[in-house]
C-alpha positions as CSV (number, residue, x, y, z in Angstrom):
1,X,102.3,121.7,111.3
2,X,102.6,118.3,111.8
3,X,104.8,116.7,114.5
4,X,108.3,115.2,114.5
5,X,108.7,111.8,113.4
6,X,110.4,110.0,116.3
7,X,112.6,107.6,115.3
8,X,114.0,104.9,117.4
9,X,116.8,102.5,117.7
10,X,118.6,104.1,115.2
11,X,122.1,102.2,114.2
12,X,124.1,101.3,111.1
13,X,123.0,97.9,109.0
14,X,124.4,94.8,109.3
15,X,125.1,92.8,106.0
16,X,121.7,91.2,106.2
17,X,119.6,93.7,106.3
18,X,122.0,95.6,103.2
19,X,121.0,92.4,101.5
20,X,117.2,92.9,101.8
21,X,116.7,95.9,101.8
22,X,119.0,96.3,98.7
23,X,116.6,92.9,97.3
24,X,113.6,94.8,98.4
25,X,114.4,97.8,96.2
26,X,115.2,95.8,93.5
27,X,111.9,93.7,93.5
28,X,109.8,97.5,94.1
29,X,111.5,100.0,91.8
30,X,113.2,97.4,89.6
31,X,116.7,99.1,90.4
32,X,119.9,98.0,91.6
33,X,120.9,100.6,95.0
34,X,124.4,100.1,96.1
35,X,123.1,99.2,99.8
36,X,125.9,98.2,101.9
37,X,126.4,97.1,106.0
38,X,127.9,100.3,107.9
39,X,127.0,103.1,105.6
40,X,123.3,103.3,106.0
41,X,121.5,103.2,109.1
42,X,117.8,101.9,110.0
43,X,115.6,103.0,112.4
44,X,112.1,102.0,113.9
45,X,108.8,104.6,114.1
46,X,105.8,103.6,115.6
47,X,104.7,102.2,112.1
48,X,107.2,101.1,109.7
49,X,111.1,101.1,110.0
50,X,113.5,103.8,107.6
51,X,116.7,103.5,106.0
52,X,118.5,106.4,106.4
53,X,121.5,107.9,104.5
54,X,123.3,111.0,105.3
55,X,121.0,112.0,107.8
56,X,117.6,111.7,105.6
57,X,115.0,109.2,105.3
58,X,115.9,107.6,102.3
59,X,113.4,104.6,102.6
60,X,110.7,103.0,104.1
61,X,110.7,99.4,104.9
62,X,107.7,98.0,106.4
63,X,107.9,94.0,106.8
64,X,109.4,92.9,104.0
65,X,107.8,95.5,101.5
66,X,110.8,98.3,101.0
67,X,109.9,101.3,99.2
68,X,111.9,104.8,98.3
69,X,110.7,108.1,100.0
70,X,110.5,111.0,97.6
71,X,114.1,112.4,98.9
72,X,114.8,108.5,97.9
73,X,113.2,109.1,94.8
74,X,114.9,112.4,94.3
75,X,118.7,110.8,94.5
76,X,117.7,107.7,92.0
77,X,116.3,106.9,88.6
78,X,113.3,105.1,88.9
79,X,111.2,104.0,85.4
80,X,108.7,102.1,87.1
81,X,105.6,102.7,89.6
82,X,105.1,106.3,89.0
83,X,101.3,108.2,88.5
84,X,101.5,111.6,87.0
85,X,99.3,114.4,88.0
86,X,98.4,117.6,85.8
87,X,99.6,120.8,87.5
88,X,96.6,121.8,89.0
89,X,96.5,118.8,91.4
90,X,100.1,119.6,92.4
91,X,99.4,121.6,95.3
92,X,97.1,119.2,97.0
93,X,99.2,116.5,96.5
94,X,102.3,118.3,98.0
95,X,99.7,119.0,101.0
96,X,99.4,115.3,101.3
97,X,95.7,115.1,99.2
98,X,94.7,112.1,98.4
99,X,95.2,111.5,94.5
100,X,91.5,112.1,92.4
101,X,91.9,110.5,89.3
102,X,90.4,113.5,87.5
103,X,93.9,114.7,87.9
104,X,95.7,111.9,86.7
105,X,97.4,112.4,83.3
106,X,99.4,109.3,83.0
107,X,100.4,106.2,84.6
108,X,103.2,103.4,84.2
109,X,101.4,100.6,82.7
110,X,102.4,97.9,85.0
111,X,100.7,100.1,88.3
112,X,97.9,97.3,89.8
113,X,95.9,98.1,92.3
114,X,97.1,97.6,96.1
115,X,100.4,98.4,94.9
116,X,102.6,101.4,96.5
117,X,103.0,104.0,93.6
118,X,105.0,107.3,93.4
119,X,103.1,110.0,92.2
120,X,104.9,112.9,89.8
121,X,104.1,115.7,88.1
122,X,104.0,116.3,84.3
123,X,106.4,118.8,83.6
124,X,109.5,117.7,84.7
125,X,108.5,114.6,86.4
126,X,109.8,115.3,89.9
127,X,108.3,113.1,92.9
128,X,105.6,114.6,94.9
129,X,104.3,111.8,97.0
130,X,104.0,108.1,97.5
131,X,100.7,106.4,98.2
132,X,99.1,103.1,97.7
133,X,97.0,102.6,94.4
134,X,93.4,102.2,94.7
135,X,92.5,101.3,90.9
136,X,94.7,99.9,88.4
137,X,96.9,102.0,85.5
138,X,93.9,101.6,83.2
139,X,91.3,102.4,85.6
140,X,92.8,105.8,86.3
141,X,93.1,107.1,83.3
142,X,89.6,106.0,82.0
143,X,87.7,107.1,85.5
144,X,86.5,110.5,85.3
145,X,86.1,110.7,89.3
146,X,87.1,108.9,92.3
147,X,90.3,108.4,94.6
148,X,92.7,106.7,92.8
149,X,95.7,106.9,95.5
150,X,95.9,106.9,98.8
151,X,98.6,108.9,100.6
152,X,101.6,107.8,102.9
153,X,104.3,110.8,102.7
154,X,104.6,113.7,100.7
155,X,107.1,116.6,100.4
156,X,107.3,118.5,103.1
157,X,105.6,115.8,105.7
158,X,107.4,114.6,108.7
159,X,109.1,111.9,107.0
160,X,110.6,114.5,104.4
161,X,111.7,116.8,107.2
162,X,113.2,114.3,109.4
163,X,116.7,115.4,110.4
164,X,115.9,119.3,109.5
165,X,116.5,121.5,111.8
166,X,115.1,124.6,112.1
């Protein structure tokens, strides 16, 4: 099982950091989060910094690039940056797989490569991951083989179980 994510400096946000971050989800997931000073906090990892809500990692901001985890995901309607994976790639992507594009059914059109994507899957499009895309929409739906996403989190990875306790 994979170890703890340690968090650090962990405090409530100022009305600066509301302001970016709340910009930074905007400019990402084209959607307006009501991000405000005292009721979120942020924290620092070794790699990126969180925002976290109620005691989850709701996002992860990482210099000025702000992105939703899938709990983040999970609370919010999101129409944009999503790949969508046929059920059989399901499990490996929930075991934090890199995404083949063989099992890539779908992809929001405006998904360029280099960009950090959300992947879903096709029945009910719940989020399963996030990674960064390593073709374009077009790409991965025309390739027949070949990573098209690298992963970053995933249910059931640290990030997801930060705050659970056994």
């Amino acid at each position: 099982m994979a170890s703890e994510l340690i968090v650090k400096k962990r405090r409530p946000i100022n009305k600066k950091e509301a302001r970016s971050i709340k910009e930074g989800i905007l400019s990402t997931h084209n959607l307006e989060m009501p991000i405000s000073a005292g009721k979120f906090e942020i924290g620092k990892t070794d790699n990126f910094d969180v925002l976290i809500s109620k005691g989850n990692i709701i996002a992860l901001i990482d210099n000025n690039l702000v992105h939703l985890t899938v709990r983040g995901l999970l609370i919010n309607s999101v129409e944009r940056g999503w790949v969508q994976v046929d059920m059989g790639a399901v499990p490996y992507v929930c075991n934090g797989a890199n995404t083949m594009s063989a099992g890539i059914n779908d992809v929001s059109p405006e998904v360029v490569k280099g960009q950090h994507v959300w992947i879903r899957e096709e029945n009910h499009h719940k989020p399963l991951a996030i990674g960064i895309a390593l073709m374009d929409a077009k790409e991965m739906l025309t390739s027949e083989k070949g990573k098209a996403i690298k992963s970053l989190h995933y249910i059931g990875d640290k990030i997801w179980n930060y705050g659970i306790k056994d």
